[in-house]
Steps between C-alpha positions, in 0.01 A plus 500: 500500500235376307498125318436475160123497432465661821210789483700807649144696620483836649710462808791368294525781305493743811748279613720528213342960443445565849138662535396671220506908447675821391825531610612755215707837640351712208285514186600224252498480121484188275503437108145370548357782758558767807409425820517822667126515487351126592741311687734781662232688644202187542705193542336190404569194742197301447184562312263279351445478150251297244680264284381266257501169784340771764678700731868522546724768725743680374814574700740759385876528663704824410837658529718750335651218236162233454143488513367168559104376396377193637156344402358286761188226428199455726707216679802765578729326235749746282384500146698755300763693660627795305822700580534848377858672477432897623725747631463831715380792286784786545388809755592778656521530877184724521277219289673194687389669847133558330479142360595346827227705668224445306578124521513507862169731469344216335637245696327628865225595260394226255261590224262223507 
């Protein structure tokens, strides 16, 4: 439990998330996007990106129900954490069976 004023950093909120990743059982929809092309099939955990005070990580956690962003600063402090509400995209058998083996393709086989 952290005090108030207390920075929470990185470990508290893999504490709080658990270690960040895709843990979605399908292709997901959202108001705002799909993922069934980024995040289903190339899951982002951690990746740098340039932001206006230098470099900050990104860590993304997914599920069926919520998608959550976190921004990380230089000094592994949470700047902006965004949570977006998604649900699985309806399938048949046939595609459900191809989606989950094209993410498992990817997964022993990493584009990078």
């Amino acid at each position: 439990m952290t005090s108030k004023g207390e920075i929470l950093g990185r470990t508290g909120v893999e504490a709080i998330l658990g270690p960040a990743g895709d843990f979605s059982t399908g292709p997901l929809v959202s108001d705002s996007f799909t993922t069934s092309g980024w995040s289903s099939f190339h899951p982002v955990k951690e990746s740098p990106i340039c932001g206006d005070g230098g470099y900050v990580w990104l860590a993304m956690w997914t599920s069926d129900e919520v998608s959550v962003i976190v921004l990380f600063d230089k000094d592994g402090q949470p700047g902006i954490l965004t949570p977006i509400r998604v649900k699985r995209m309806e399938q048949g058998t046939f595609d459900n069976l191809l989606w989950r083996a094209k993410r498992q393709w990817h997964r022993w086989f990493p584009e990078e």
